[in-house]
VOFITI-386572 format. One record per residue (C-alpha): residue number from 0; chain; x, y, z. Coordinates in Angstrom, 2 decimals. Example, Ala and Ser with C-alpha at 12.3 -4.5 7.8 and 13.67 -1.06 7.14 Angstrom:
# VOFITI-386572
0 | A | 12.30 | -4.50 | 7.80
1 | A | 13.67 | -1.06 | 7.14
//
This chain:
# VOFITI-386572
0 | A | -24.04 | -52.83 | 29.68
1 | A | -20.78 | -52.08 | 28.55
2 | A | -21.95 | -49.40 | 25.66
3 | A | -23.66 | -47.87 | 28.39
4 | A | -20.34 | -47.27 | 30.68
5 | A | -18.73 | -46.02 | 27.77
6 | A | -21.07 | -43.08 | 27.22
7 | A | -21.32 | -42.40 | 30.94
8 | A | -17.45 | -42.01 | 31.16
9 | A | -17.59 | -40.25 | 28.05
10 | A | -19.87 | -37.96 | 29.22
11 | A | -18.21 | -37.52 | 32.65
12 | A | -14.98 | -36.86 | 30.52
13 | A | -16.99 | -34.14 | 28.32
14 | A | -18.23 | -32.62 | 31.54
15 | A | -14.59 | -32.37 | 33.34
16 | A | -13.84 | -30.97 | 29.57
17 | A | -16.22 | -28.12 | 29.74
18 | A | -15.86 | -27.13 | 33.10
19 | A | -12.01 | -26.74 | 32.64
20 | A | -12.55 | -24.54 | 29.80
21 | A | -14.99 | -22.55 | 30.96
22 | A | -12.75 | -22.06 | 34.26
23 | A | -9.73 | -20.66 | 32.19
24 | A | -5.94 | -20.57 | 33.28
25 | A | -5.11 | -20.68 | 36.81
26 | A | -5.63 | -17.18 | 38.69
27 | A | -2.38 | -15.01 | 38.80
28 | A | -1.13 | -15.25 | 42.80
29 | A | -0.76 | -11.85 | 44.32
30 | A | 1.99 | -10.10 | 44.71
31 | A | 3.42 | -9.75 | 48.25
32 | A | 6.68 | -7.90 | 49.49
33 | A | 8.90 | -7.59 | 52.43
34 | A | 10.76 | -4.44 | 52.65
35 | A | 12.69 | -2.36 | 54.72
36 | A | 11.04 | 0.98 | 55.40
37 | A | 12.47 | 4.34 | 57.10
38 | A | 9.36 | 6.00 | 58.94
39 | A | 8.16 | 8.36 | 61.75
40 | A | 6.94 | 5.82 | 63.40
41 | A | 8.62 | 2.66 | 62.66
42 | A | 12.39 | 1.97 | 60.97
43 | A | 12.80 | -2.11 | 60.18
44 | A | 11.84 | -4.37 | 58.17
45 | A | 8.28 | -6.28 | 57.07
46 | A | 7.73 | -9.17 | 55.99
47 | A | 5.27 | -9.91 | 53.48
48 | A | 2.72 | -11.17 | 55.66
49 | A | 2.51 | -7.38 | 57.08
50 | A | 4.54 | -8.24 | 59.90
51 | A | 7.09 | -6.45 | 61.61
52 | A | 10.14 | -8.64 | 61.13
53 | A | 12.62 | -6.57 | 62.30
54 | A | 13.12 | -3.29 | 63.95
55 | A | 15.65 | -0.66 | 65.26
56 | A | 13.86 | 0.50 | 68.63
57 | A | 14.02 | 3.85 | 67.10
58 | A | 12.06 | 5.42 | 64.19
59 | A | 12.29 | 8.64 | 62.26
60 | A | 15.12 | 8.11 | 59.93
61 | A | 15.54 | 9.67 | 56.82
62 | A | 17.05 | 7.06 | 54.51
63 | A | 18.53 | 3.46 | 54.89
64 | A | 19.83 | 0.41 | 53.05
65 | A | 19.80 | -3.23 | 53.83
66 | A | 22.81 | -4.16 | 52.47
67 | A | 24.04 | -6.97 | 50.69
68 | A | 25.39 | -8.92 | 53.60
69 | A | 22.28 | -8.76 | 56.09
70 | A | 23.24 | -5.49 | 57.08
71 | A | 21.24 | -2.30 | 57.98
72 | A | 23.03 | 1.08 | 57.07
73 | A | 20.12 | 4.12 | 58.66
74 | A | 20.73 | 7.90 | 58.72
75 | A | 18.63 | 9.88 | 61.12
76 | A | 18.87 | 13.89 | 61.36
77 | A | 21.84 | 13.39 | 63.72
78 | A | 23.62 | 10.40 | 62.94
79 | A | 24.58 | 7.41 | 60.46
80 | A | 24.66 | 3.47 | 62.04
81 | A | 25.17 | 0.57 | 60.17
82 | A | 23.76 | -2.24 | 62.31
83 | A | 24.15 | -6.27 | 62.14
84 | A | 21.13 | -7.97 | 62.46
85 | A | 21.45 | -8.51 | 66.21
86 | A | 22.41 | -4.51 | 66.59
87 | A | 26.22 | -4.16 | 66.92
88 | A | 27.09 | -1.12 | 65.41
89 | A | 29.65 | -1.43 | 62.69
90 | A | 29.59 | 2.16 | 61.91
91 | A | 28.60 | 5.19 | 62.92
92 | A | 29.09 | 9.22 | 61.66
93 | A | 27.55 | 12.19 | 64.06
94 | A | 26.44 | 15.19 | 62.18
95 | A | 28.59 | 17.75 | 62.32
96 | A | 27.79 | 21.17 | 64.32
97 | A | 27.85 | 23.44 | 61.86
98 | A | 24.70 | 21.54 | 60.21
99 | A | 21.85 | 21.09 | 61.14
100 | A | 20.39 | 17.79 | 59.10
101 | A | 21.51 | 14.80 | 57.75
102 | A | 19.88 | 13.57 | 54.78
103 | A | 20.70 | 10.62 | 52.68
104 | A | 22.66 | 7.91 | 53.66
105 | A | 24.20 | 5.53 | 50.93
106 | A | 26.69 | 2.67 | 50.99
107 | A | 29.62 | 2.67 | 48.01
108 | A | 30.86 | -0.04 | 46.53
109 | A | 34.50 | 0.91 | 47.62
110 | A | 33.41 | 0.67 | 50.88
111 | A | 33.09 | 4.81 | 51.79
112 | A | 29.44 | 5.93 | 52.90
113 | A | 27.70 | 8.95 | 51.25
114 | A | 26.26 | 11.09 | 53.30
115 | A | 24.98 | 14.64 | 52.91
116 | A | 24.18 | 17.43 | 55.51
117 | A | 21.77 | 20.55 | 55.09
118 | A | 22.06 | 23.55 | 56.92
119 | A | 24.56 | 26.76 | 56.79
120 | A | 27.25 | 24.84 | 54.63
121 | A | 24.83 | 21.94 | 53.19
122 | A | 27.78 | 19.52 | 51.66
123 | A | 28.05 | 15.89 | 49.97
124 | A | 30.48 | 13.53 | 51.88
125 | A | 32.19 | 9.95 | 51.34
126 | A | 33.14 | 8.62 | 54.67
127 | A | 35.57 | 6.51 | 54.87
128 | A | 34.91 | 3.11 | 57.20
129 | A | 37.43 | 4.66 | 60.00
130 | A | 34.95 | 7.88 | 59.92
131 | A | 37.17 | 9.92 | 57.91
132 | A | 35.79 | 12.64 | 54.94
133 | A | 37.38 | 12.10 | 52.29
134 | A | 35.46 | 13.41 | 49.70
135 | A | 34.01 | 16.82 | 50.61
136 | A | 31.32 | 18.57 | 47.42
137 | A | 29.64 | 22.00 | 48.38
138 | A | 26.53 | 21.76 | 47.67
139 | A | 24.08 | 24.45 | 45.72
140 | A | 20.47 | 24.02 | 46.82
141 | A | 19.79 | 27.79 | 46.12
142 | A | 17.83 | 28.19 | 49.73
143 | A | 18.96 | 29.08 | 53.23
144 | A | 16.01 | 26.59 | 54.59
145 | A | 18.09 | 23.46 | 55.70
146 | A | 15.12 | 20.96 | 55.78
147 | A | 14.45 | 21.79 | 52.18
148 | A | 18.09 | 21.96 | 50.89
149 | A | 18.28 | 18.37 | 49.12
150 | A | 16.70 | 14.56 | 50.11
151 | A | 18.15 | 11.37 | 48.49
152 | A | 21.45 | 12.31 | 46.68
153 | A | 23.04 | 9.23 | 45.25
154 | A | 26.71 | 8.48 | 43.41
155 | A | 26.87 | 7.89 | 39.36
156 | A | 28.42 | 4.74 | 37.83
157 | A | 30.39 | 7.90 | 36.54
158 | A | 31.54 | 9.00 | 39.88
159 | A | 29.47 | 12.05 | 39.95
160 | A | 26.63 | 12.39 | 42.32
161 | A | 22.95 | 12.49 | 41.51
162 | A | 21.24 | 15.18 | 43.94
163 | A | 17.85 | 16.43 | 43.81
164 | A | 17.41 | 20.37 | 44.84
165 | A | 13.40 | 20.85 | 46.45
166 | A | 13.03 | 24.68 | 46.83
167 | A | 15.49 | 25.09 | 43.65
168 | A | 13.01 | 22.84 | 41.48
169 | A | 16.19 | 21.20 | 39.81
170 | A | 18.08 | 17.57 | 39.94
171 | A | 21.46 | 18.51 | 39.60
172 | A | 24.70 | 16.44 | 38.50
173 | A | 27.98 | 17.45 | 40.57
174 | A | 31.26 | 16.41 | 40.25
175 | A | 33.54 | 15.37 | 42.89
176 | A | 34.90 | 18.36 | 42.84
177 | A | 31.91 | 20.46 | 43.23
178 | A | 31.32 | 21.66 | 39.44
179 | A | 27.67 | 21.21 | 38.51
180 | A | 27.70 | 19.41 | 35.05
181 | A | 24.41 | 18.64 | 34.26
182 | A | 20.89 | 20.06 | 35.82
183 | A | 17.09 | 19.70 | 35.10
184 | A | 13.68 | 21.44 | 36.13
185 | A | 11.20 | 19.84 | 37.43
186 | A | 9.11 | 23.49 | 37.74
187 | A | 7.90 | 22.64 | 33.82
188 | A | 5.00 | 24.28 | 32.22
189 | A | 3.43 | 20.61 | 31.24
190 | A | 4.06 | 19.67 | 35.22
191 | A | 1.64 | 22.65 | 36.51
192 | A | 4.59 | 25.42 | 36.65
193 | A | 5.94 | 26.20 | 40.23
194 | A | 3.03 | 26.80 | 41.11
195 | A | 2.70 | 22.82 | 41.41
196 | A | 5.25 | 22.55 | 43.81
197 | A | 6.82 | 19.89 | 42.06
198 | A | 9.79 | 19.38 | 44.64
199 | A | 12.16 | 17.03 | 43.63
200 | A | 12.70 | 14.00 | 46.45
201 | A | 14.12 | 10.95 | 45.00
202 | A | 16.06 | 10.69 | 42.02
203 | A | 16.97 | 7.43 | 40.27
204 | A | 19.49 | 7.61 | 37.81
205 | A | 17.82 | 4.61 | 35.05
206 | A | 20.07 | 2.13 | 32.96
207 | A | 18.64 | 3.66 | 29.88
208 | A | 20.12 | 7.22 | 31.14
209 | A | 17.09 | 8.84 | 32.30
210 | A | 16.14 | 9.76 | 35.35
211 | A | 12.86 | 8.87 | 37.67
212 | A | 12.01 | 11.40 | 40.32
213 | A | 9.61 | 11.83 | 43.20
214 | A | 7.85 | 15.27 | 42.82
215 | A | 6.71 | 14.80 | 46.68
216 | A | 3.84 | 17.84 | 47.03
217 | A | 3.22 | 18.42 | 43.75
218 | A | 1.67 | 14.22 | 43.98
219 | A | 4.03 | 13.18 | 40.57
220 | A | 6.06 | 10.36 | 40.07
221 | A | 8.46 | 11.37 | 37.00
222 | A | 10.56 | 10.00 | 34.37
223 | A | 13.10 | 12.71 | 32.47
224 | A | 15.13 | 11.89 | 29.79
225 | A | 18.39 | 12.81 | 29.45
226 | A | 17.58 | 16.45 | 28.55
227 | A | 15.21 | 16.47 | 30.97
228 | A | 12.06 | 16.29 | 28.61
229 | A | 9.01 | 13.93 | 30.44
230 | A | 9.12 | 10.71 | 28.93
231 | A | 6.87 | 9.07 | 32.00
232 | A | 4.77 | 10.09 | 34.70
233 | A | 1.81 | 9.11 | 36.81
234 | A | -0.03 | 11.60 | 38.91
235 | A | -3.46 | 10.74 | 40.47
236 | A | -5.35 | 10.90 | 38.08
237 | A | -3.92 | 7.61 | 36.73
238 | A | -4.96 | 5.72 | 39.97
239 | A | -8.08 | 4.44 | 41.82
240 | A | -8.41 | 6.41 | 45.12
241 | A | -5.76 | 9.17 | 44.47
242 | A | -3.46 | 7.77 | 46.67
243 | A | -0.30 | 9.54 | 46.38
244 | A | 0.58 | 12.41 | 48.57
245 | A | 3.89 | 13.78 | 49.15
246 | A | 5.47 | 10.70 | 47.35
247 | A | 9.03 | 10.58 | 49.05
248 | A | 10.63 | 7.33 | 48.49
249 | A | 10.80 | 5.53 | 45.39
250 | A | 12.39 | 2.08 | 43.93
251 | A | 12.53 | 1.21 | 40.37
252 | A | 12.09 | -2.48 | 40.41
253 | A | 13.44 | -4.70 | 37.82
254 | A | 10.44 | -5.98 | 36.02
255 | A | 10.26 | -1.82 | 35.12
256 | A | 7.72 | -1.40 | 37.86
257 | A | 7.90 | 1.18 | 40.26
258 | A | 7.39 | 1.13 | 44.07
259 | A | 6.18 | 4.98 | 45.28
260 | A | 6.08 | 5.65 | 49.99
261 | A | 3.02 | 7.80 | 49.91
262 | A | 4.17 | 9.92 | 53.23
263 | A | 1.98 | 12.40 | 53.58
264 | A | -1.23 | 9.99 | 52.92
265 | A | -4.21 | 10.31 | 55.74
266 | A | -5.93 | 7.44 | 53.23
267 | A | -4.98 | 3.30 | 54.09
268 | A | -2.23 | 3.25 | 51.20
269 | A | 0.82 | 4.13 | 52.41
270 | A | 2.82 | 2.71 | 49.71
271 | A | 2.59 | 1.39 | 46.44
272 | A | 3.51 | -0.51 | 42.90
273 | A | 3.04 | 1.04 | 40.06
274 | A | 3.48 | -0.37 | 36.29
275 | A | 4.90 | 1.05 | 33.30
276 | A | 1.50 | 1.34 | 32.20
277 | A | 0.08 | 2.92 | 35.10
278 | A | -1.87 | -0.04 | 36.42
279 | A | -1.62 | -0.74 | 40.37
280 | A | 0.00 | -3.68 | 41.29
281 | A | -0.01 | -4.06 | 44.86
282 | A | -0.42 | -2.03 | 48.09
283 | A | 0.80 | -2.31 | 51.84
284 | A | -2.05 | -0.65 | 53.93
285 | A | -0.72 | -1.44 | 57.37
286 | A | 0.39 | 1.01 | 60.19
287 | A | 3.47 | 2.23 | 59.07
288 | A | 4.39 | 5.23 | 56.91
289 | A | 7.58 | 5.40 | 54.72
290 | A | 9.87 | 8.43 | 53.98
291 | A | 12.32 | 6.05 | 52.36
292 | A | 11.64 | 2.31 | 51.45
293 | A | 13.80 | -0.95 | 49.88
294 | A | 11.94 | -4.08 | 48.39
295 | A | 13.54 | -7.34 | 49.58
296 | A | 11.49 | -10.01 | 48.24
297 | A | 8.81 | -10.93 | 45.95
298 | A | 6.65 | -13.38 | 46.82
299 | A | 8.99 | -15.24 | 48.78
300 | A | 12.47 | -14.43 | 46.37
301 | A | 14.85 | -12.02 | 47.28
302 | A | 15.49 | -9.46 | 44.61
303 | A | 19.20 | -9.55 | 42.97
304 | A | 21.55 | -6.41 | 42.75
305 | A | 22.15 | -3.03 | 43.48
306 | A | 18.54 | -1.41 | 44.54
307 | A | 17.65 | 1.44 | 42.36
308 | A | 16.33 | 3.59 | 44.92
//
């Protein structure tokens, strides 16, 4: 009797053996976000159930941060507000009259807010807290078309600012003083040419030193080195479904992927991550379009420092 119990646990053992072979290493969990999006029809926050966790009762804004201490800083055509969670506004800048557009909205370290208008005298600001310019840059977008004058400008750990140029098909580099030190095309013959209408949208200044840019219309995500040679891109053809069109925000996360707001889709992806080797990574398919967009979490952690974005 007791040989017999021996081989039938032995068995049973060799059984539970096999089938936790053949079953392989637990399945990787899927990725889920919660993000902050600015959209035509919806500017808040989901959660990474889909959900819409918070919102500001108005949509349409251009570009927006959730800041490091639960705040929301938004920029709409006509205004800036930086909003506490229970919307008090902490701050707030009214475009000026002899613009017509605000743009990009970005909060400095030293406490001033970047903001840039387009329109007859299309300029870079920093704004102090009490609503006073204090930094004033000209800006060259080489076109008399306001909405296409410039998208997400963004200030340099060098103190220069980082702003992308659509109808001029160039990032440009500009110092505080208005001098343009540094430029790229993104109009290049292995890009399609102009013809492509590779307008520059988003620009991410790297740690490396290059540069990742949204090339919303001509359907190109970008990565230029510091001469402005391509080093990186993916384009639909690298995707299932072709789902980027007019790519306007962007995010370079830190594991090196890269999150990519599909605006102009008509298709159920309206935004998406990307990795360095082109594979998709995840999706959000709900309601809401994104012009700009910030992860917040990953799978349930909240991502650590300044957003490259």
């Amino acid at each position: 009797m007791l040989n017999r119990v021996c081989v039938s646990v032995g068995l049973i053992l060799t059984v539970l053996s096999c089938s936790w072979l053949s079953a392989g290493p637990p399945a990787a969990k899927p990725v889920s976000h919660s993000f902050f999006i600015a959209g035509p029809s919806f500017t808040g926050i989901i959660d990474e159930d889909g959900n819409e966790a918070w919102d500001t009762g108005r949509p349409g804004a251009r570009d927006g941060f959730v800041l490091a201490n639960g705040n929301v800083l938004i920029a709409w055509a006509n205004e800036v507000k930086e909003f506490t969670r229970t919307k008090n506004v902490l701050f707030h800048y009214a475009k000026s009259p002899e613009n017509q557009e605000i743009g990009t909205v970005e909060r400095l370290k030293d406490g001033n807010t970047l903001i840039t208008e387009l329109g007859a005298k299309p300029r870079l600001m920093e704004v102090s807290p009490d609503g006073k310019v204090v930094v004033n840059v000209p800006l060259l977008p080489e076109t008399s078309n306001s909405h296409m004058q410039t998208r997400m400008a963004r200030k340099l750990a060098s103190g220069n600012y980082l702003v992308p140029h659509l109808l001029a098909f160039q990032v440009k580099e500009y110092t505080p003083k208005g001098e343009v030190v540094h430029s790229f095309a993104t109009d290049l013959p292995e890009l399609g040419g102009r013809a492509a209408e590779n307008w520059p949208f988003t620009a991410i200044r790297l740690e490396n030193g290059n540069t990742l840019v949204t090339l919303t219309h001509g359907n190109k995500v970008v990565e230029f080195d510091a001469e402005g040679k391509v080093v990186w891109k993916v384009t639909n053809d690298d995707l299932p479904g072709k789902p980027l069109a007019d790519p306007c925000g962007a995010q370079k996360l830190p594991n090196g992927n890269v999150i990519i707001a599909s605006y102009g889709t008509s298709g159920p992806v309206k935004i998406l991550e990307v990795s360095p080797d082109k594979k998709l990574v995840w999706t959000y398919s709900g309601k809401h379009k994104a012009h700009e967009i910030q992860i917040l979490t990953t799978n349930g952690k909240y991502l650590t420092g300044e957003p490259l974005k």
